[in-house]
N, C-alpha and C positions, 0 to 999 in steps of 0.2 A: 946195618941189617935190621929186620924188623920181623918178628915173630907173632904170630896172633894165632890164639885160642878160643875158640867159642863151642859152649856148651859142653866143658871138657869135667874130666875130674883127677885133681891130683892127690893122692892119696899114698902117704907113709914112703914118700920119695927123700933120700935122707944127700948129703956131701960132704965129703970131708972138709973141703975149707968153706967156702963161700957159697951162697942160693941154692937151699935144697930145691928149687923147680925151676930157676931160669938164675943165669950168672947176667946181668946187662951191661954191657960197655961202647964206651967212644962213641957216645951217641946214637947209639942204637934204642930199638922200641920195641917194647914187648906188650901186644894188648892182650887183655882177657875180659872176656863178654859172657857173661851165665854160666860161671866156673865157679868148682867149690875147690877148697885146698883144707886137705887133713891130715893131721898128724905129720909134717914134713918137718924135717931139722938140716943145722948147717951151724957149722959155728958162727955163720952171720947170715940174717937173711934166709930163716927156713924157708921163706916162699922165695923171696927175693930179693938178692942184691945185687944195687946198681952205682955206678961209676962215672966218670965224665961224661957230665952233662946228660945221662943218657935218659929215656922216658919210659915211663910205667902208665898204663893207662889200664883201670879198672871200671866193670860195669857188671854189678846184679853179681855181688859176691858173696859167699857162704866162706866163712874162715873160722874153726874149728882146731883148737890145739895148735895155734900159731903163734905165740909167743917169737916178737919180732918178727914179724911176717915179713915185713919190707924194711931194707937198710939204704939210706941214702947216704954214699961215701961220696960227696962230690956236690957238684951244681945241678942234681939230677931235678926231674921234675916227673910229682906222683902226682896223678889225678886219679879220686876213686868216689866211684857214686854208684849209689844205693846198695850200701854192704851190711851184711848182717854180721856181727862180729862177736867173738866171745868176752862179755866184759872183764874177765881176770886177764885178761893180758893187755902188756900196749905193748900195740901192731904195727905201729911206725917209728923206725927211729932214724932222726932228722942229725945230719952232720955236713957241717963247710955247706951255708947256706942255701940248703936244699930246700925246693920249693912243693907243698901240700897244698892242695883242693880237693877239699871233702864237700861233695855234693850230697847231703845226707837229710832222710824224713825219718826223725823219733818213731819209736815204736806206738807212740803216744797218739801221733799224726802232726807233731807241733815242730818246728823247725830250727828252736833256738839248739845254740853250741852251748849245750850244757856238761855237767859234770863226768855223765859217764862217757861222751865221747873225749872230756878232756883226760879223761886218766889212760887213754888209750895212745896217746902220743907224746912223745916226750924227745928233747931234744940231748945231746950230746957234747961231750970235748965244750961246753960253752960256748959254742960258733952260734954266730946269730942265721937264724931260718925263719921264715914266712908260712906261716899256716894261714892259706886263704881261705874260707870257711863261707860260701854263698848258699841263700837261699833257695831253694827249687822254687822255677815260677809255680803259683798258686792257680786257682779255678779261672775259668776265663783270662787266662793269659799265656805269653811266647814270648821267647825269646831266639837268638839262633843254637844255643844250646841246650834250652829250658831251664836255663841257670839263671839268678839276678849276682850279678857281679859287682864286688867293690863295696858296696855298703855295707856288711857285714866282715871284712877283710879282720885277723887275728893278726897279732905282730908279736913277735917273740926275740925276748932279748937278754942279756949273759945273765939275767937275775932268773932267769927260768920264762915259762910261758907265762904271757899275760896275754887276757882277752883284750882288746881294744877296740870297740864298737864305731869308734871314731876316727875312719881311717883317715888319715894327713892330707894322704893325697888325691883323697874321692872328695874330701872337702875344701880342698881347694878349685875341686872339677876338673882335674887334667888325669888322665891317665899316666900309667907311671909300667908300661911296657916289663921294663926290665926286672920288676918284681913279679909281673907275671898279674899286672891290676890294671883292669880294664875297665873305667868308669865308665862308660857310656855301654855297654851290654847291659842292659838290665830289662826287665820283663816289661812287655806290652799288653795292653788289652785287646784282644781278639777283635780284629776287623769289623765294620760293620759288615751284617749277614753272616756272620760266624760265631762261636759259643763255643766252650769247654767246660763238662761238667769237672766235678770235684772226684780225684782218685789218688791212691795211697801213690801211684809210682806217675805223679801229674811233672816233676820234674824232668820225665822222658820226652816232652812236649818240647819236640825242636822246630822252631820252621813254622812262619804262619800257617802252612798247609797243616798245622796239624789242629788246628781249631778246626773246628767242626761247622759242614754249613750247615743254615737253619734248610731244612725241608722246603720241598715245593707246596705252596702254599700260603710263605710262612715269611717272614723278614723280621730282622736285626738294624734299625736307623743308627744308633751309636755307633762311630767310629771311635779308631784307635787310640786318636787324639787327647781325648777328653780323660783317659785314666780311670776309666768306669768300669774296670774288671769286674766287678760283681753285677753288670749291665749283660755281662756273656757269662755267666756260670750256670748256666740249666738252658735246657730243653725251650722251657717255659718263655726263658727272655724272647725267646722270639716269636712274634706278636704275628696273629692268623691277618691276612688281607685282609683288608676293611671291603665291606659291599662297594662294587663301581669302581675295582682292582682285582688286579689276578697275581698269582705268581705262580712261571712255570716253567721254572728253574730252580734248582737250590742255592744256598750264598746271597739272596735278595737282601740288595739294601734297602729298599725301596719295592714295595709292586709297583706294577706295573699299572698304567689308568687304563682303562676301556675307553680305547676308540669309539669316535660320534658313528654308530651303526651299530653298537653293540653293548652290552652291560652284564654284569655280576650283580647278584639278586641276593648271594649270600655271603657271609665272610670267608676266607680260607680257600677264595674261589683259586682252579689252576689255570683258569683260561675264561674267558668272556663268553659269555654268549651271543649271535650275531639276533639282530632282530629279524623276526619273520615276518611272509610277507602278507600285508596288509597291516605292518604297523613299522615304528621307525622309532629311532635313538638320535637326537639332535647335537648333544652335549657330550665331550666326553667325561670320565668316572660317571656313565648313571646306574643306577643301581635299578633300572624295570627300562620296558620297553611299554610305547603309549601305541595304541592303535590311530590309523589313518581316521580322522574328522570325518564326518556325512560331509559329500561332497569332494574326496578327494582318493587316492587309493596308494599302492606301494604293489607292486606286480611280483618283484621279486623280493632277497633276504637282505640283510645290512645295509636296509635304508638309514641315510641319514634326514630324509625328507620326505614327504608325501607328493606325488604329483598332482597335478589341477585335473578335474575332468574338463574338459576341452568341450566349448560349444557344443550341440549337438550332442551330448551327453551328460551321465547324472547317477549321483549314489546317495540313497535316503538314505543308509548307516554306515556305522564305523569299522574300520579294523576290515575292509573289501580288499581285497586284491586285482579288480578293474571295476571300470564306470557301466552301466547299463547306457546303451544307446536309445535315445529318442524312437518311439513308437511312431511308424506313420498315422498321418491325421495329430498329431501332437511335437512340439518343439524345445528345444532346449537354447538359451542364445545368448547365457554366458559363460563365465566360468566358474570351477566350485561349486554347480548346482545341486542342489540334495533334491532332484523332483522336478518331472517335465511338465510343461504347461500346454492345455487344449489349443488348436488353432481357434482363434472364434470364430462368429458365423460372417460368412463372405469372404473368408480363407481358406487354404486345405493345406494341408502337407502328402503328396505323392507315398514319400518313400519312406524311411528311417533316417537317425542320424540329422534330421534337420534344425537348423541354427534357427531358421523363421520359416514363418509361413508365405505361400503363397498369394497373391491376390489373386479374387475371382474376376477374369478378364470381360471385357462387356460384350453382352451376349450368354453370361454364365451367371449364376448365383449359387448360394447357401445356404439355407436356413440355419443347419445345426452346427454347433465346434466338434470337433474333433473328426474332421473328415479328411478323407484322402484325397475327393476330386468334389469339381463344382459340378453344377447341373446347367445343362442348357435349357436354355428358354424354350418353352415348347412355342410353336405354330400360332398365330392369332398373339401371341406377348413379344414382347423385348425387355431387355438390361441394359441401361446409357450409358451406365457407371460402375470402377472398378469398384471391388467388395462390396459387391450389392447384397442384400439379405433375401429379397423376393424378386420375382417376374411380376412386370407391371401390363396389361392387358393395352392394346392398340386399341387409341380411343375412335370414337364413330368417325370414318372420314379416313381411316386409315386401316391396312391393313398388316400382318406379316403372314407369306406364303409357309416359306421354311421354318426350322430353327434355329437357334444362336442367334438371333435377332439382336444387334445393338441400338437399332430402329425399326419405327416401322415405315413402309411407306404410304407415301398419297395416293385416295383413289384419284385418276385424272380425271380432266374435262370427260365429261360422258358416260361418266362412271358414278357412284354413289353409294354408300353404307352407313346404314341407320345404325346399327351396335358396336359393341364393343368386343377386343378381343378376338377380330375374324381373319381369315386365311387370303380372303379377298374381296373384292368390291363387286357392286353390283350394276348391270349395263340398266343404261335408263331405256325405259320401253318408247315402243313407238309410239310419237303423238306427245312425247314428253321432250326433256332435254335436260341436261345439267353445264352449268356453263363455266363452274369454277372447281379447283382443284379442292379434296377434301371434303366432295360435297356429305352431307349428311340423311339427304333427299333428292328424289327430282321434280321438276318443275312440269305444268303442262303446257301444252302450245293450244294459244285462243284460238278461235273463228278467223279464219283468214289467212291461217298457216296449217303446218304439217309438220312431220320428220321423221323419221326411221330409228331403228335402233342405234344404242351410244352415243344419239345428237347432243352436241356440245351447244346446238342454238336450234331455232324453228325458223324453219323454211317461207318466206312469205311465198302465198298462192300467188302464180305467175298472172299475167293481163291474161283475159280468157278463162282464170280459173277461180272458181271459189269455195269456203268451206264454212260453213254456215255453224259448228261447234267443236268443243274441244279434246282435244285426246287424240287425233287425225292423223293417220298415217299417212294421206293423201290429199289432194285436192280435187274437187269434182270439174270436170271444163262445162264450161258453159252451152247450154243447144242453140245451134243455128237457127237465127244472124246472133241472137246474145251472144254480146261479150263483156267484158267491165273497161271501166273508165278508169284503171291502173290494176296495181298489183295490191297484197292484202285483204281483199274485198271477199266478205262474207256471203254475197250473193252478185246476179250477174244484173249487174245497173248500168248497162249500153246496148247500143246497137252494131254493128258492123257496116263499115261504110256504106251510103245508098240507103241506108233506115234511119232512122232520128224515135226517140222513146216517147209510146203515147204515154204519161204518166194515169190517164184516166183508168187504164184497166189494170196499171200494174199494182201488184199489193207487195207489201213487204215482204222479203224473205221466203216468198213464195214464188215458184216457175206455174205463169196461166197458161194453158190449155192452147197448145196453136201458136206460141209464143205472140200473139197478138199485140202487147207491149210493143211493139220493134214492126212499124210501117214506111213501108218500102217510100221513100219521096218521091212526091209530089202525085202519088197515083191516083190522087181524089182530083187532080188538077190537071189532068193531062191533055182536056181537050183547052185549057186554059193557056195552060202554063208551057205549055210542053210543043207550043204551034212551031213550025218549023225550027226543031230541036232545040227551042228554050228552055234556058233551065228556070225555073222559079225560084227555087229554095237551095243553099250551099249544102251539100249533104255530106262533102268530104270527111266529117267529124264522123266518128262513131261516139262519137258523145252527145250526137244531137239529140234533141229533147224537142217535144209537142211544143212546151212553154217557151223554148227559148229557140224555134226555127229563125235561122238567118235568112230570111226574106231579102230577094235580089232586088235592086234598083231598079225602077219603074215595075214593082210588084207592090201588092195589100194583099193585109187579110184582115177580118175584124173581129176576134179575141186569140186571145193564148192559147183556150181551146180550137179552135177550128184548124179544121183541116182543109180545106178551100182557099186558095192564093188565087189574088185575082190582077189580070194587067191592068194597068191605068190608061184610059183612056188621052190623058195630055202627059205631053211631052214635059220632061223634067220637072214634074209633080209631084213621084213619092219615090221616098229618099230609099225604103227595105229599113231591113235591120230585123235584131233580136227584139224590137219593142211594139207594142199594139199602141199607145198612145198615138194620137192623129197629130197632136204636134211634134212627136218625136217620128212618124212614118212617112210627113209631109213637107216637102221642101216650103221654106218662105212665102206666103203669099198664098198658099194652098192647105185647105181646110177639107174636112168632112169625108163621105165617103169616094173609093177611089181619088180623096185629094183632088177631086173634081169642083170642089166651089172655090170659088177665087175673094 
């Protein structure tokens, strides 16, 4: 059976035979936990006596006028810790090898098994008994009872108690059960992330859970291992998080690092902080957050990187959260740009956001940078070529009507333009002509032609007609019978058939009075020439001339001027012809006038 007491008090409880406050037997347990016992008697065993094998288990006792408190008549087993005892008496009396564990801390604070707890116990009948006598574990340490076992073990033998510091069989390393020695229980150093400071009742310390963790904040690297109890005995041992660590938990063996987005700037951090945005944390433990470079940005929080501005955009400074986009008329066209650049002149950029400029298409120009559109060429100019800077003016001979001119064109045939820079060409006047494309001028037409507006060429005066100067829109006809002896002709130098030209009265370039020039054939000869419709002279020709009359066969006359054809008297005598010489008018053998001398 098993009986337990806590927080009780027994006081002036007496028996007649055996344990004024508990009789224990046949293996039975009796505990008491934060119990005082006073003034109690019994012929054995004022507090109590115990029996086969039976168990006592004491904790946090006040014992007051106890003389023999506890009698062990047997193989009983007492365990008593942290008791405050009266030192006139001894409180345990040990018989037939009954076994003691005094768990006990001097008044003093000091833990050895000295004098006054030995006067306190004493053994009986000369039976040998085991007084096990362990240490309370100390500061920074556990155990699973908060006892150090075995190395301090008492052995008691028929000559009385003797202390024996050297227990046999902790120094061989085996435990030894049946004495109730347990070498391998013995006190630990507090975990890492754990600590126990120093306190009068530190042997209540059972159970690693009773070290204490270090704080959030805060961490303990030494583990158990190493035997560095005085590594976990304060507050203190446990060391504040270094900057670019957190700890945010208690019990830290270690902090924690700060993830690459994020950093601790101070010691004893409980938690990292995330970088903001417009700036980034690459590495993790860092202990500051750097701003985005000119040229690149971080939009949102717990970058671990900066992004690029992307063509087309751009950041003159640091720590931005986006890029500024490219202004129209200006461009951006790589990456990382800290600053846009002007289109130059003979490019443009329309809109925003642009990577390049445009070129100015021909027919367009630019003088200045930084523009959004080109210019068209005005009227009388053109552009041949892309990104051109200025309009170049159509040289003489050309013109442009519209504009956006990437040429100009030709004035044509008939056309002409003395300047430069015009909208069109100009029609050549009458009496003029232009005959090749481009011209720059026009030409005039001489004596003997003509032409109209636009003429690409001058008209020669037709047979019949003439023009005696230049500039002519016209040709003048000749008055009848004048006509000319072709076309070209500046004035009228013939006859019309049936007149032949007296050259005597004609004058140059002059029309005489009556056209008198131009006499009818043979009309001075016609009582001659003309007898039974003879003809004298060939007049078919409108080209006949005074000087050079074709005189018919068996006809004369006797100069180049005369006008008088006369018949020859003999037969096959005078040959005719264009010639007055008598041997060119006179057949053979015939001489002189009429070819009449033989």
């Amino acid at each position: 059976s098993t009986f337990t007491a806590t927080n009780s008090s027994f006081d002036s409880n007496s028996a007649q035979d055996d344990g004024g406050v508990a009789y224990v037997y046949d293996s039975s347990t009796f505990t008491a936990t934060n119990c005082s016992f006073d003034s109690n008697s019994a012929s054995q065993g004022s507090g109590v006596y115990m029996t086969s094998s039976s168990v006592l288990e004491m904790s946090s006792l006040v014992l007051r006028n106890a003389k023999g408190f506890a009698v062990c008549d047997g193989t009983g087993t007492l365990t008593a810790t942290h008791f405050d005892l009266n030192a006139s008496y001894q409180h345990f009396l040990l018989d037939e090898a009954c076994l003691l564990t005094l768990y006990q801390v001097n008044s003093d604070g000091s833990t050895a098994f000295n004098s006054q707890l030995r006067n306190q116990v004493i053994s009986e009948n000369g039976t040998k008994s085991i007084i096990h006598y362990s240490y309370p574990c100390g500061s920074g340490q556990w155990s699973s009872d908060g006892i150090e076992h075995g190395n301090t073990a008492e052995y008691e033998d028929v000559n009385g108690l003797t202390i024996d510091y050297n227990n046999p069989y902790c120094d061989a390393g085996v435990d030894h059960p049946g004495d109730g020695i347990v070498c391998s229980d013995s006190c630990s150093s507090c975990p890492a992330g754990r600590y126990l400071p120093f306190t009068i009742d530190r042997y209540r310390h059972v159970g690693i859970d009773s070290c204490l963790e270090c704080p959030v904040g805060r961490y303990l690297s030494d583990d158990d291992t190493s035997g560095n109890w005085w590594l976990h005995d304060d507050l203190d041992d446990c060391a504040a998080c270094p900057s670019g660590r957190y700890g945010h938990e208690t019990g830290m063996a270690e902090c924690t690092l700060c993830i690459p987005g994020s950093f601790a700037p101070n010691y004893g951090s409980l938690f990292c902080t995330t970088a903001q945005a417009g700036h980034f944390v690459a590495n993790e433990e860092a202990t500051e957050e750097l701003p985005c470079p000119a040229g690149r940005f971080a939009a949102g929080s717990s970058n671990i990187e900066c992004s690029s501005c992307d063509p087309g955009s751009y950041q003159p400074e640091e720590g931005k959260t986006s890029c500024l986009v490219a202004q129209a008329g200006f461009f951006v066209a790589n990456q990382n740009a800290i600053n846009e650049m002007p289109c130059p002149p003979g490019r443009f950029a329309a809109g925003s956001s642009s990577v390049t400029c445009s070129s100015c298409q021909p027919g367009f120009y630019q003088t200045n940078e930084s523009q959004v559109a080109c210019i068209a060429a005005q009227a009388g100019y053109y552009v041949a070529d892309e990104e051109a800077t200025e309009e170049m003016p159509c040289p003489p001979g050309r013109f442009a009507a519209g504009s956006s001119n990437m040429e100009c064109s030709s004035c044509v045939p008939g056309e002409y333009q003395p300047y430069e820079g015009k909208t069109e060409c100009i029609l050549a006047e009458a009496g003029n002509f232009v005959s090749s494309p481009e011209a720059t001028k026009q030409s005039v037409c001489y004596p003997g032609s003509h032409s109209g507006t636009a003429a690409t060429s001058c008209t020669l005066c037709e047979e019949g007609y003439f023009n005696s100067k230049t500039k002519q829109a016209s040709c003048i006809p000749c008055p009848l019978p004048l006509t000319t002896s072709g076309i070209n002709k500046t004035y009228c130098n013939a006859c019309l058939k049936g007149y032949f030209w007296n050259s005597l009265v004609w004058k140059k370039y002059e029309l005489v009075d009556d056209n008198v020039q131009c006499v009818e054939c043979c009309q001075s000869c016609e009582d001659l020439c003309d007898v039974d419709d003879k003809i004298c002279v060939d007049c078919s020709n409108s080209t006949a001339v005074l000087e050079t009359l074709d005189v018919k066969r068996g006809w004369w006359r006797a100069t180049r001027e005369s006008e008088t054809v006369y018949e020859c008297p003999l037969d096959r005598s005078c040959r005719g012809g264009t010639s007055v010489k008598t041997s060119e008018q006179c057949f053979k053998g015939h001489r002189g006038a009429l070819c009449g001398a033989c």
